[in-house]
VOBA-1610 file (N, C-alpha, C; in pm, whole numbers, padded with zeros to 5 digits, always signed):
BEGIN
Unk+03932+12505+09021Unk+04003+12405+09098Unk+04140+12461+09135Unk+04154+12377+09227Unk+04335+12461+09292Unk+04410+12401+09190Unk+04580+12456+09234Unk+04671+12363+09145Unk+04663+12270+09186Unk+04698+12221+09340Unk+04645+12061+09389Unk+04503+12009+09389Unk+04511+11896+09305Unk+04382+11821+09289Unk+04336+11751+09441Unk+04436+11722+09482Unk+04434+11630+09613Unk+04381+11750+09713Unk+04363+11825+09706Unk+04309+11942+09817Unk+04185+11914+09770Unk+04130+11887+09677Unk+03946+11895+09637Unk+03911+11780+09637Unk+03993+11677+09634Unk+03898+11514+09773Unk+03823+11570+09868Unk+03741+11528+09837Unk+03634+11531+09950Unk+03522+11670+09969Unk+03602+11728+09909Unk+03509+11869+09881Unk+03438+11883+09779Unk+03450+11822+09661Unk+03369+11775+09531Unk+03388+11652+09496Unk+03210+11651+09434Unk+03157+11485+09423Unk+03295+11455+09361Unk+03350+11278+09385Unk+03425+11242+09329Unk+03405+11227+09188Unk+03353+11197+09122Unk+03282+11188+08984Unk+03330+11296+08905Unk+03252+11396+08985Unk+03302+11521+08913Unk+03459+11545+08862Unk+03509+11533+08980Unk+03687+11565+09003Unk+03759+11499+08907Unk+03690+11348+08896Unk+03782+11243+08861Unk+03770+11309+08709Unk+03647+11345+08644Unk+03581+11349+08507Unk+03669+11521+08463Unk+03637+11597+08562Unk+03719+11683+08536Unk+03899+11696+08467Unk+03945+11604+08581Unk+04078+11588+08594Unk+04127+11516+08420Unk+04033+11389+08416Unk+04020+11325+08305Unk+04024+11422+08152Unk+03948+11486+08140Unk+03940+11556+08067Unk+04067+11695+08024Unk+04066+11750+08102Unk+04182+11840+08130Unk+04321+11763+08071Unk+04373+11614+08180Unk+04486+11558+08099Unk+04441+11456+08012Unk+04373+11430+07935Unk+04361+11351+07849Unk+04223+11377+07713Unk+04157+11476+07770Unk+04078+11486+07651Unk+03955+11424+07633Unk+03975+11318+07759Unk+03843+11205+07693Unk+03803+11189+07900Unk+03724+11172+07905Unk+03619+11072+08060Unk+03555+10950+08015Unk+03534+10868+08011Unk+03435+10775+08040Unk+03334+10791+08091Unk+03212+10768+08044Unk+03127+10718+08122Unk+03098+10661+08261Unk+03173+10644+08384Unk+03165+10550+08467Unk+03115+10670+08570Unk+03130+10604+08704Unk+03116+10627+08821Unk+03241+10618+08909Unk+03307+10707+08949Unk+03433+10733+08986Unk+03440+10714+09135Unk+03493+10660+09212Unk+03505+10653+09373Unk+03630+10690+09422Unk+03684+10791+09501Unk+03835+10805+09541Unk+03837+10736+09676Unk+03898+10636+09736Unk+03925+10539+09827Unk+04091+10588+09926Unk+04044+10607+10029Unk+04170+10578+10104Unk+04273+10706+10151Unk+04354+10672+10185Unk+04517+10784+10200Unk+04539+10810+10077Unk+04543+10708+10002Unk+04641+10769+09901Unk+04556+10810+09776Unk+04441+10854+09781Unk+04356+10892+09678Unk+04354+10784+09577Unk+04347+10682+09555Unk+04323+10572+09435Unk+04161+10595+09392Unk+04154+10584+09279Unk+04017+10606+09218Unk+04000+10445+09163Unk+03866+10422+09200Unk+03789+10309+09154Unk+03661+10346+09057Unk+03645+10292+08971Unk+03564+10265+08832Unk+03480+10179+08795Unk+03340+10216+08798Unk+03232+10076+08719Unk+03179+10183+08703Unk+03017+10094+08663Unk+02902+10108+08578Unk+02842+10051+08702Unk+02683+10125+08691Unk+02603+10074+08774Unk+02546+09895+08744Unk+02517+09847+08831Unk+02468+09652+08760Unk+02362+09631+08798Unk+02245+09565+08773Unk+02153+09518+08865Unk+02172+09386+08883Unk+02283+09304+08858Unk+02325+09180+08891Unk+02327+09187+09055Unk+02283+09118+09153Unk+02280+09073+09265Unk+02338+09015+09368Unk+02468+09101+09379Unk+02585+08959+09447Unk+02613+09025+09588Unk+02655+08989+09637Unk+02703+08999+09797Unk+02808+09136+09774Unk+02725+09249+09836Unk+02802+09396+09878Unk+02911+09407+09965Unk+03036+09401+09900Unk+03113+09420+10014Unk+03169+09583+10063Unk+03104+09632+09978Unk+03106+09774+09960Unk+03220+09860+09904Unk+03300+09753+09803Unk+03371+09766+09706Unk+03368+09766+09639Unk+03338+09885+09507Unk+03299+09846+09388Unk+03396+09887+09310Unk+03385+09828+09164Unk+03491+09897+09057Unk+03610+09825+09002Unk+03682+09881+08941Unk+03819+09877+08938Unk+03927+09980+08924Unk+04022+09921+08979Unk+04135+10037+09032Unk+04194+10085+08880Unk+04139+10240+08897Unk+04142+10316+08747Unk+04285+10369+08744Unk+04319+10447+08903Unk+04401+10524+08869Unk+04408+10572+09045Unk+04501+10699+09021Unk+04502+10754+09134Unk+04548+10927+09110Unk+04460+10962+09197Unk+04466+11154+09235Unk+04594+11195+09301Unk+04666+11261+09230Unk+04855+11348+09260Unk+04779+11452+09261Unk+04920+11549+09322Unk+04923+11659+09323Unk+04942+11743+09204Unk+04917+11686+09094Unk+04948+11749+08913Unk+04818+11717+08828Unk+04766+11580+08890Unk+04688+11557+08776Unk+04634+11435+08828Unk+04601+11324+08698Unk+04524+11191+08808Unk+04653+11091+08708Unk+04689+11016+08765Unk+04822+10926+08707Unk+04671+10757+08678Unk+04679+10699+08573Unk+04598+10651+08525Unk+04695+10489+08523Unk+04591+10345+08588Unk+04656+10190+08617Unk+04645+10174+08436Unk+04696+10039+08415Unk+04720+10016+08276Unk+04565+09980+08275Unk+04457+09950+08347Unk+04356+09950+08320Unk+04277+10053+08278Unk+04333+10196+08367Unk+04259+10310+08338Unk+04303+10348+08158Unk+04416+10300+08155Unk+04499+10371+07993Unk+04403+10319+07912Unk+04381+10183+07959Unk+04324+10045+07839Unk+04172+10187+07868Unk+04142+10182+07923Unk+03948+10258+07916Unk+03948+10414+07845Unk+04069+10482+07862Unk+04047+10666+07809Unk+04140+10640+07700Unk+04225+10549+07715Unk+04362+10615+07572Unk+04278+10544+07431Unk+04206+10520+07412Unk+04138+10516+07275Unk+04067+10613+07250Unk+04017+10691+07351Unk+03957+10809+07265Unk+03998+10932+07326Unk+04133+10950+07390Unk+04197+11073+07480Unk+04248+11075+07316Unk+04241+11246+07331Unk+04293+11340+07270Unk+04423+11446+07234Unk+04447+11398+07385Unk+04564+11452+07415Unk+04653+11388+07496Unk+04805+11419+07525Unk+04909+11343+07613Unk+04902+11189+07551Unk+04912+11149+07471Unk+04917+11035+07467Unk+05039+11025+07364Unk+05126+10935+07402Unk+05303+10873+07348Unk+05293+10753+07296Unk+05373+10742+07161Unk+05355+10635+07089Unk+05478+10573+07139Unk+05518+10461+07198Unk+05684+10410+07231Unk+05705+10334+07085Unk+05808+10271+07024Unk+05865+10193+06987Unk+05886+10040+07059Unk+05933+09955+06981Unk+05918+09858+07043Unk+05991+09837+07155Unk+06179+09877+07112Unk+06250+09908+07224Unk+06203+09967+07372Unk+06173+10091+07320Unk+06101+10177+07445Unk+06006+10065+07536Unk+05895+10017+07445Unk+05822+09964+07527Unk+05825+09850+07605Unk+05954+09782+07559Unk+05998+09693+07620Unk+06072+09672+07681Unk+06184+09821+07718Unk+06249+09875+07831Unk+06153+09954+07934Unk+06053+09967+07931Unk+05979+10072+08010Unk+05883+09946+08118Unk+05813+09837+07975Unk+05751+09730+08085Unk+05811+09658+08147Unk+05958+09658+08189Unk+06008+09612+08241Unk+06106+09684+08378Unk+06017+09781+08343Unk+06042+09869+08481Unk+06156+09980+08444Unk+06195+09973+08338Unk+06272+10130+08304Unk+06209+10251+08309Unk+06318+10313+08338Unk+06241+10479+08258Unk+06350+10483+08154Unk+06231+10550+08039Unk+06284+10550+07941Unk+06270+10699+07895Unk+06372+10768+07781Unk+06371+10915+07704Unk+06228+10928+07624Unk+06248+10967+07585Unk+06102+11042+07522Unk+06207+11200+07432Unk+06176+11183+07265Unk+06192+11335+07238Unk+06095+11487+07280Unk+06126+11551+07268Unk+06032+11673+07202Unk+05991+11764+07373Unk+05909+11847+07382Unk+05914+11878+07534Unk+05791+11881+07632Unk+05773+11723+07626Unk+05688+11677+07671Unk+05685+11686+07822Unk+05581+11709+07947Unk+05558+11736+08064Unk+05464+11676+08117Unk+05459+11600+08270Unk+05329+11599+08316Unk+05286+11431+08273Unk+05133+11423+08328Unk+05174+11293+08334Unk+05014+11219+08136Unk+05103+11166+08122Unk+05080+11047+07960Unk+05002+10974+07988Unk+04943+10924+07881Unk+04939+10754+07832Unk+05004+10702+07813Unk+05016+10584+07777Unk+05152+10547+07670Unk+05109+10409+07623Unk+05157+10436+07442Unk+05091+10358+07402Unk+05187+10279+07306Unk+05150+10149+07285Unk+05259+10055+07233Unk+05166+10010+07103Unk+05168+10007+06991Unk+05130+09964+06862Unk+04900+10015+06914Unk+04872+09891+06893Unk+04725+09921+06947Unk+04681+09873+07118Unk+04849+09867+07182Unk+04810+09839+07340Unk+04816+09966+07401Unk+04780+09988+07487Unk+04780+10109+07596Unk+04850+10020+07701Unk+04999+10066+07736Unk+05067+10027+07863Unk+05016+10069+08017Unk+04990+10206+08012Unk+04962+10254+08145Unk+05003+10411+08163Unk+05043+10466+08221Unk+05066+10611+08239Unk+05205+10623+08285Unk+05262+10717+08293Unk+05367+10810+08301Unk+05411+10935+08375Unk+05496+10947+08396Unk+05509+11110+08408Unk+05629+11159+08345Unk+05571+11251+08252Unk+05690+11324+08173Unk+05776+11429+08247Unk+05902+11390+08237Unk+06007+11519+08324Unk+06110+11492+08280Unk+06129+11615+08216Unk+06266+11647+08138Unk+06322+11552+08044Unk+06261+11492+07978Unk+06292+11397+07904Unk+06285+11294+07899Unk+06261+11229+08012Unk+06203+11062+08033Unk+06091+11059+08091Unk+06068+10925+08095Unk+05937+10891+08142Unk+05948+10824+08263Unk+05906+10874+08339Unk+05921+10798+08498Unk+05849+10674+08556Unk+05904+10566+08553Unk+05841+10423+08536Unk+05748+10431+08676Unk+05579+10378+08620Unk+05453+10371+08730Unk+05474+10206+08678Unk+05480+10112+08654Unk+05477+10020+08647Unk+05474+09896+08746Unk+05418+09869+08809Unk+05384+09759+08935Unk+05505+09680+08932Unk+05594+09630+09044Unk+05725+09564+09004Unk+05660+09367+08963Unk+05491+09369+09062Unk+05452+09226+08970Unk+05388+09218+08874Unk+05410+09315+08819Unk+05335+09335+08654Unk+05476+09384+08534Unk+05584+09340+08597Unk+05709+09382+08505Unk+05728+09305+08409Unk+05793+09285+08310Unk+05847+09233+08248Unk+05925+09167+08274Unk+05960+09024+08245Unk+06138+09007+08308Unk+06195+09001+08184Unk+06312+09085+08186Unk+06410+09060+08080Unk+06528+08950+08094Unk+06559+08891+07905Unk+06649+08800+07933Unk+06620+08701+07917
//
């Protein structure tokens, strides 16, 4: 694979890429069926169903999305790989985690790079990107916290 992941959309099954990518930063894939959707590379996630409902030809849920480093993972994707990823995964404190869901970026010790899990007691918050010492807030501004 290149250094850019986003150059191999579309040139390998998505499945593959996504499972690849998965593995590489985190150690662990899922089981699922991976779909990359759109401009901005967002990856969608299920299981096949034989439940019967009206195709809108949307399936899944929004796991994550394909960068130019790696695949940056929704707090849904964290909640599905960070229990059994192996690697990159950050324990916050309570502070941390409750400056970070609220849309901070927060420090981080040690010389951590690239993009995390991040994980709060037995929750998985969502993903990250490690640079130079903090963590660079992916956090949805209607999924924040409000402080105060």
């Amino acid at each position: 694979m290149t250094e850019n992941p986003r150059e191999e959309v579309g040139k390998t099954n998505d499945t593959e890429l996504v499972r690849k990518l998965l593995i590489e930063g985190y150690g662990y894939a899922p089981e699922l069926i991976y779909e990359i959707r759109g401009n901005h590379q967002k990856v969608y996630a299920y299981r096949p169903c034989q439940l019967k409902i009206s195709d809108t030809g949307r399936r899944g849920i929004y796991f994550g999305r394909i960068e130019s480093d790696g695949i940056r993972l929704t707090i849904e994707g964290a909640f599905l790989v960070g229990p059994k990823a192996t690697k990159n995964v950050l324990e916050l404190d309570d502070e941390k985690a409750r400056r970070y869901l609220a849309g901070e970026s927060v420090e981080v010790n040690g010389d951590v790079n690239g993009w995390v899990i991040l994980r709060w007691r037995s929750y998985y918050l969502g993903s990250a990107k490690a640079k130079n010492g903090r963590l660079l807030n992916y956090v949805p501004k209607e999924r924040r916290l409000r402080q105060g």
